[in-house]
N, C-alpha and C positions, 0 to 999 in steps of 0.2 A: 725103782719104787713105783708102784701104779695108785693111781687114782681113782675112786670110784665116787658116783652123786648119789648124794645124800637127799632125797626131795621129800617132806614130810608139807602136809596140804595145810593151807595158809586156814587159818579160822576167821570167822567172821566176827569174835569177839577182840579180838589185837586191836592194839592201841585206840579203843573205844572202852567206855565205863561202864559195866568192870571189866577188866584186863585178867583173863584166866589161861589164854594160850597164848602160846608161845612160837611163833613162826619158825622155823628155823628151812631154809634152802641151802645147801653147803654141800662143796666139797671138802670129805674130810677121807685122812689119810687112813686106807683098810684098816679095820680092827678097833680103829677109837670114834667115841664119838663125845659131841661138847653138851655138858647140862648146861641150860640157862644161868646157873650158878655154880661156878667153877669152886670145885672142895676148898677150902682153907679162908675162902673170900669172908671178910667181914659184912653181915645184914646190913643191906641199906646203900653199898657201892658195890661197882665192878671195875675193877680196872685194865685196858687193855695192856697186851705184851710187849710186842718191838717199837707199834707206835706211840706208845706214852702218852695216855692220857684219856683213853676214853672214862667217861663218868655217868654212868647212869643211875639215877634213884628207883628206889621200889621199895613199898610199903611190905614188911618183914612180912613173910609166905604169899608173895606176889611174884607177876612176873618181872623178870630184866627189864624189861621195855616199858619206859615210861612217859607218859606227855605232863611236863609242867602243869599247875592249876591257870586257868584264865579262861578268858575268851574263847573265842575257836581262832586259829593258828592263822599268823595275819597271810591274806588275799586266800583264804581256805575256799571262802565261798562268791558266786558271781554276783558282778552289785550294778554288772553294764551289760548294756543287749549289743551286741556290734551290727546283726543286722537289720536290728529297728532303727539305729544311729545312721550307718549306711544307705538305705531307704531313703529317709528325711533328708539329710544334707545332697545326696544326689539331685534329690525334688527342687532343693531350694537355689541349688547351683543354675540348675538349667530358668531355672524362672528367673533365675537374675539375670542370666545373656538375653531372654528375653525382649529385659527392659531396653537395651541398647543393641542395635544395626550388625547383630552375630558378631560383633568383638566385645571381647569382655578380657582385660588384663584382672587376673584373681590372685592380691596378695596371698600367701599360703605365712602366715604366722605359726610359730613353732617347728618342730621336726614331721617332715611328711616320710620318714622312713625310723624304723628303732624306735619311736616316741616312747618311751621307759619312763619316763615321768607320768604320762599318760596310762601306761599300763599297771603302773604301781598304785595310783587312786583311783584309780576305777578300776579293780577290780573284775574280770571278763574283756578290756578292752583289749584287742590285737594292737600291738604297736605297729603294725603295717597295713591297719586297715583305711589310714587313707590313699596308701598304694592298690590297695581293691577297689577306693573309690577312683581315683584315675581311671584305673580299668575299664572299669564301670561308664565312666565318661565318654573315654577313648573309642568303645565300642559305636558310641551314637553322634561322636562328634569328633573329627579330628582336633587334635590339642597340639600348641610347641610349648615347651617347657624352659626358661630362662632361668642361669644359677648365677644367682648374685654373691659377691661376697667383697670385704671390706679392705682395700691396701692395705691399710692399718691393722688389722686383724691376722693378714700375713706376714708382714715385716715383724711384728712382735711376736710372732709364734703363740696363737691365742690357742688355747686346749680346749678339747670336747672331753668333757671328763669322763665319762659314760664308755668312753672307746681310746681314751688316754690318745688321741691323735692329733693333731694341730688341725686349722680351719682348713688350711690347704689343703692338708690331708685328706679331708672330710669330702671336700666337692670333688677331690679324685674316685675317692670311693664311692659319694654319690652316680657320680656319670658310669659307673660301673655296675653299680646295684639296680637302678633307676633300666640298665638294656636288659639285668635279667630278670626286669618285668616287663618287658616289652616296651618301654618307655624309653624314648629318645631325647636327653638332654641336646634341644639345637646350638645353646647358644653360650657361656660364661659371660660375667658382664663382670671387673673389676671398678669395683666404685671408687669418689675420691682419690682418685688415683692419683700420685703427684709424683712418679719416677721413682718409686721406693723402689732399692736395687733387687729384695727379695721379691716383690712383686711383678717386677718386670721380667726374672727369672723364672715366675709361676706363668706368667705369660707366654715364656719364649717355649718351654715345656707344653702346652696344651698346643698351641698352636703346628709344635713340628709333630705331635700326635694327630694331625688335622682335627681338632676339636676350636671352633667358630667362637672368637676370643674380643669384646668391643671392654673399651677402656671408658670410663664416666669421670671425670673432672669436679671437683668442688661447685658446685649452683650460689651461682654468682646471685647475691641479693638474699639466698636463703636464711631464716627464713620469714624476714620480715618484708622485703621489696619485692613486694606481688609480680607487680611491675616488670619487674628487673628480671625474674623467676622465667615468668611467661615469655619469654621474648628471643629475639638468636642470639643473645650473650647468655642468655641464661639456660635453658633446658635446649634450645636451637644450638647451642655449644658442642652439646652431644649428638654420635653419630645414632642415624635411627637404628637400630635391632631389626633384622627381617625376620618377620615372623608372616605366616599366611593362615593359620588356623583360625578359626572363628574365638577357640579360648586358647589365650596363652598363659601358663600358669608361670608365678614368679617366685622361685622359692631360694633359701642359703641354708647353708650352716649355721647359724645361731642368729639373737639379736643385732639390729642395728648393719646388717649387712649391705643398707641401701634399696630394700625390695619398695621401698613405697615410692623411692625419688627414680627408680628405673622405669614402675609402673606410670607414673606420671609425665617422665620425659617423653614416653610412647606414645601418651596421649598427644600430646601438642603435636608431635610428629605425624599422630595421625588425622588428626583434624585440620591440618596443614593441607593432608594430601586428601582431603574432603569423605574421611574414615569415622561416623562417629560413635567410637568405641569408650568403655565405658571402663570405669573400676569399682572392684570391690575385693574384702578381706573373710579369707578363710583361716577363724579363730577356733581356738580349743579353749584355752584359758586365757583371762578366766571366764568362768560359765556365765553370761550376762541374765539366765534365769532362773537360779539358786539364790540367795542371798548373801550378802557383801560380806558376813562374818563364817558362812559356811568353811568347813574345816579342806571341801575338796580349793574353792576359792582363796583360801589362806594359805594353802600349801603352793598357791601358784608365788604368791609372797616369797614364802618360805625359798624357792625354788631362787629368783629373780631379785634376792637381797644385794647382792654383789652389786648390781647394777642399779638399784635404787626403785624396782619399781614398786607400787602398791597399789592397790585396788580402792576404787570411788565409787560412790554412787554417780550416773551417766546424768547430770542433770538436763545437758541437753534435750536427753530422752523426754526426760520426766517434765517438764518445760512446755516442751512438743505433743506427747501422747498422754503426761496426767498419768502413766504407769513407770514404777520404776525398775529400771537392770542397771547391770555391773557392768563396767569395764575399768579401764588403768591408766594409770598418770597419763602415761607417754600419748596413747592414742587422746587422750582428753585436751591434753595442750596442745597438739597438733589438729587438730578438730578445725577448729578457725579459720587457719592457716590452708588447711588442705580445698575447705570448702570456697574458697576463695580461688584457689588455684584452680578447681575444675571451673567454676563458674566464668574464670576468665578464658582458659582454653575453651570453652564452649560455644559461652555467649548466652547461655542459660543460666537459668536459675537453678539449684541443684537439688537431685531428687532427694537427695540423704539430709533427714532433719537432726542427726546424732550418730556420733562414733557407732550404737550399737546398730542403726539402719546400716549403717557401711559396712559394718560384717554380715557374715553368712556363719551360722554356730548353731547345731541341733545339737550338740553334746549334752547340755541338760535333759534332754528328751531320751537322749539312752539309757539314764541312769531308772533301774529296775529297784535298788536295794535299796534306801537311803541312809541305814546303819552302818551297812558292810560299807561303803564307801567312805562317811565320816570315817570309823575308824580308818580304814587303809589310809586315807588321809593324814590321821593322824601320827603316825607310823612314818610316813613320808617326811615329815617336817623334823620329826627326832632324826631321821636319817641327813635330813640337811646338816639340823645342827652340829653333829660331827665331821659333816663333811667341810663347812667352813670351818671347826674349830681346828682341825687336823689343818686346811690351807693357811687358818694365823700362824702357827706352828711354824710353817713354811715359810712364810713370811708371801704369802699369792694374796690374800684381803686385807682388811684391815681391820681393827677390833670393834668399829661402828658395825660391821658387816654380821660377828658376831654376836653382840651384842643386840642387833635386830633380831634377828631369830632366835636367841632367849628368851628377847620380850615378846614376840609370838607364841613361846612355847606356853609363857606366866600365862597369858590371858586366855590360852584354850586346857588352861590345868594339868598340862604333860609335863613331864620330867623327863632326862636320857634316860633314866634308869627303867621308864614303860618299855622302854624294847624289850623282848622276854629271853633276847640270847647278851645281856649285857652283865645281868650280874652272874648267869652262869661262867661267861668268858673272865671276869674277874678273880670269881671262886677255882677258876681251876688255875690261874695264875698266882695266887694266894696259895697254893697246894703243892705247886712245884717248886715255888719256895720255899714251903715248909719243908721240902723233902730233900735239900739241897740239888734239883737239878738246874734246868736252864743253860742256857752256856752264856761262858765267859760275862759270869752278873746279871745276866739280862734274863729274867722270868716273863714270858709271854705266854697268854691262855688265848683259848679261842672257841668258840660254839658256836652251833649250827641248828636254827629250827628247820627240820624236815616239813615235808607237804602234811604229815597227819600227826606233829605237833612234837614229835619227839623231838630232845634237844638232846646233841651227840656236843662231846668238847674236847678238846686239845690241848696239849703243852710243848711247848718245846725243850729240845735238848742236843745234846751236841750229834748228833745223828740228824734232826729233821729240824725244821721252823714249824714253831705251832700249824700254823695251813695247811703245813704236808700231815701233820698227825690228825688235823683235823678231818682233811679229807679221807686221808687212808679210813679212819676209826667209822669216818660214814657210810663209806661202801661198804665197808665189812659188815656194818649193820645192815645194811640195804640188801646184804646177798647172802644173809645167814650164816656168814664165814666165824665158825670159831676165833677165840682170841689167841687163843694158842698158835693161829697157822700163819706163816709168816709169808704178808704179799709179797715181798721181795726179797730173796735171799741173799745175806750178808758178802757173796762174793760180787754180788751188781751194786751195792752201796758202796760198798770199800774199791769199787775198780772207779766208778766215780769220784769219789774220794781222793783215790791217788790223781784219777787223771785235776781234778782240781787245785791238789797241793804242790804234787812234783812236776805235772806238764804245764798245767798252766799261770804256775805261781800264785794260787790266791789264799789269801789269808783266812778264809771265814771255808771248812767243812762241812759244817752244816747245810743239808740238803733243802733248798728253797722247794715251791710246790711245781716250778716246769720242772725242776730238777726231775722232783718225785713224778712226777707224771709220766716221764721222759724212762724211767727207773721201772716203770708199772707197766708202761705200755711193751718194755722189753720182755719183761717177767713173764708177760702171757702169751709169746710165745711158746712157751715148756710147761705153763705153769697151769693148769684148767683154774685153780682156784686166783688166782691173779686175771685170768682173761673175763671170768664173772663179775670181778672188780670192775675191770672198765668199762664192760656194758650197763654196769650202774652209776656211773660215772652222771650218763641222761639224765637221771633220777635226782639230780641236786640243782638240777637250773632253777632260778626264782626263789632257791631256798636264802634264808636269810641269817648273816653272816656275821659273827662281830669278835672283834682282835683287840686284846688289851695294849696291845700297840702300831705304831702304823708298818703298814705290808710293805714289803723292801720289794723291789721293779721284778723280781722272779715273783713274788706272791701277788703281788696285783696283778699282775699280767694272766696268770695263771687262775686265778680265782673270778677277772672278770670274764675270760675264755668259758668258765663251767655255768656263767650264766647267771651269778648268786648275788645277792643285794646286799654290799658290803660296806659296815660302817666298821670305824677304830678309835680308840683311847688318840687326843694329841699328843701320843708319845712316841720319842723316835727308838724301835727297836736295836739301834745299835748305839756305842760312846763316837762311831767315828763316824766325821764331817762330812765322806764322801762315799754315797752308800749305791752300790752297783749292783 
């Protein structure tokens, strides 16, 4: 049977107001071709064929293709400059070493790789652009880079949810990612360290990979016995870090990984050795020159409930300079205490009048849009709130945890239900119930806002997990493929199948989405109209994603592989306890 392309030229009125043409790109089999409205189809739906469930509205003698009423499609438009942001923080960096004898330890708060939080509210930011400010550094200044992380953090198997990895995992990949920017991690530093068996395991691993491994001990005295702190029982306990660059950057995997008590140790040790190097903190959130109730600064809230932070006004600042900025608990209560600590390694009085002199943060200076960002903002904090509701579910937070970001959501007037792929995911699971499918009881919907606002949706049934139908039904949009043509033909589902049932004993047929992907990627070998699929596969990174229940380890895995900002119902898609 041969194939030929169907290429009909894209109009410049599609999915913009009003909608009169009709895209269609496709391989379709000699002799047929697909109307936007397949005969018999009832006005007003379309539904797809093998993968169940696509749903698209259209205003009767309109086209298929529809975009939701609202806004424009969240992160449609840019609302951050990355290289006016870039520029500034570069400038501000080099004027801070400056101030001190070309050493400068520069806490790096936050993620200096992936920052996906950062990309999500501000709108145009690269989550790797402060791997271009490195760069950027590196060119005019040698730098050594130190990866701190927490004992505790290891031994309890702490998660990166964004990459579903453990912490450890995380600085493996770091010191991996960080060479293929040309950036050399010198050194790991395991804080608090007290003999934890997984810990010392992470250590005996870097070290026979020759990867330069110093161990930090509890700070005796911290953090009230200045005294104590400053002294050779206290930070003199620890071995010094060699480091020779004029900046040494100090970064981890998440909060509370010890970046400020390793920066600090280094100093005594360097002032010891008659070094007088200096600190300071490279901040993203929250933005200390936005205001305290801003939606992009409340989403850092939003973000950092788990752990209890929240955002203040910097009285210090305001105290000191008479003008007011933001900063947060944590850096606010430790303020005192730190300021104390330089001034005794010094023997000086200390330049920083306030947590926010201690940072380095042009991020407010990037932002170009100030709508587009509020709402992504907003967007961002509904996206929390599912993601802790789904972790109570799990039993990972606790209901205070919850219940914070509720009361965030009251006071800036959002509801879950503003994501615009949430009651679509609902209504098509309300639909596959109605129709008796689903398997074995369980009805799961799922939808997907594309880049230019279109919502594609999913169901599941005993052939796929909604995610698989979901995505199938999007690329087929995405590549003008009829609904009638089948990405995978029934003898690669069903070999699956069997190899699932009879070789490998498992109980559950249903094709998760690596399943289906794994299923797709086969198919286009033979298949031209399956190989178009997965070149539009691209075409869904960022899009935004939502499941009327939560993703079993094949669908999350798979769905955060394609790049998609995925929230879910706290419901667990199966009756059984132990879900593979």
């Amino acid at each position: 049977m041969s194939w030929d392309l169907l290429s009909l030229e894209r109009g410049n009125a599609v999915h913009s107001r009003p909608r009169k043409v009709l895209t269609i790109v496709a391989f379709v089999k000699t002799g047929f071709f697909h109307s936007p409205k397949a005969p018999g189809t009832a006005p007003g739906c379309i539904h797809a064929g093998p993968a169940a469930g696509i749903f698209i509205r259209w205003p009767e003698g309109s086209s298929a293709v529809h975009s939701l009423p609202g806004d424009h499609p969240v992160n449609h438009q840019t609302g951050f400059d990355n290289q006016k942001y870039l520029s500034e923080q570069t400038a501000a960096i080099f004027e801070r070493v400056s101030r001190f004898d070309n050493k400068l330890y520069l806490e790096f708060g936050g993620k200096l790789l992936f920052d996906l939080h950062a990309a999500r509210v501000l709108p145009g930011f690269d989550p790797n652009v402060k791997m271009r400010l490195l760069q950027e550094l590196q060119k005019r200044t040698p730098i050594d880079v130190i990866l701190t992380i927490f004992a505790g953090d290891i031994e309890r198997k702490k998660m990166r949810a964004d990459f579903g990895i453990t912490y450890d995992s995380d600085a493996l990949k770091q010191i991996d990612d960080f060479a293929q920017w040309g950036i050399t991690i010198s050194s790991v530093v395991i804080t608090r360290y007290e003999d934890q068996p997984a810990a010392s395991l992470f250590r005996n691993k870097l070290e026979r990979r020759g990867v330069r491994v110093y161990t930090h001990r509890r700070t005796r005295g911290y953090p009230t016995d200045v005294d104590m702190i400053v002294s050779d029982e206290g930070y003199g306990a620890n071995p010094r870090i060699e480091t020779s660059a004029p900046l040494v950057i100090v970064t981890g995997p998440g909060p509370n990984s010890g970046k400020l008590a390793t920066c600090l140790s280094q100093l005594y040790h360097d002032h010891r050795h008659g070094v007088r190097s200096g600190y300071a903190k490279f901040e993203t959130f929250p933005i200390w020159s936005i205001p305290l109730k801003h939606p992009v600064n409340v989403a850092y809230e939003a973000a950092t409930a788990d752990i209890r932070d929240y955002n203040t006004i910097d009285h210090f600042h305001l105290e000191a300079y008479g003008t007011q900025s933001i900063n947060y608990n944590r850096d606010m209560e430790v303020f005192p205490v730190v300021r104390r600590i330089l001034e005794k390694i010094t023997g000086q009085a200390s330049i920083y009048r306030s947590p926010t002199d201690m940072g380095v943060n042009r991020a407010g200076f990037g932002i170009i849009d100030d709508a587009v960002v509020r709402e992504a903002a907003g967007q961002e904090i509904i996206r929390r709130w599912y993601r802790y509701a789904c972790e109570y579910a799990m039993g990972m937070v606790d209901k205070e945890t919850v219940d914070r970001v509720d009361g965030i959501l009251h006071e800036l007037g959002l509801k879950p239900e503003d994501r615009r792929v949430v009651p679509p995911a609902r209504e098509a699971a309300a639909e596959g119930q109605a129709a008796g499918r689903g398997c074995e009881g369980i009805f799961c919907g799922a939808a997907m806002e594309l880049a230019d606002g279109t919502i594609i949706t999913g169901k599941n049934s005993e052939l796929m997990h909604a995610s698989s139908a979901l995505v199938l039904n999007a690329v087929k949009h995405l590549a003008g493929v009829p609904d009638r043509i089948h990405l995978m033909p029934p003898n690669i589902t069903g070999s699956l199948q069997h190899l699932k049932k009879e070789i490998l004993r498992g109980r559950m047929l249903s094709l998760d989405l690596e399943e289906t992907l794994i299923s797709l990627a086969i198919s286009s070998a033979s298949n031209p109209v399956a190989a178009e699929a997965v070149e539009r596969l691209k075409e869904l990174r960022g899009c935004e994603v939502h499941l009327t229940h939560m993703p079993t380890p094949g669908d999350e895995a798979g769905l955060r592989k394609l790049g998609v900002n995925l929230t879910s119902e706290p419901e667990f898609a199966t009756k059984s306890l132990f879900i593979h």
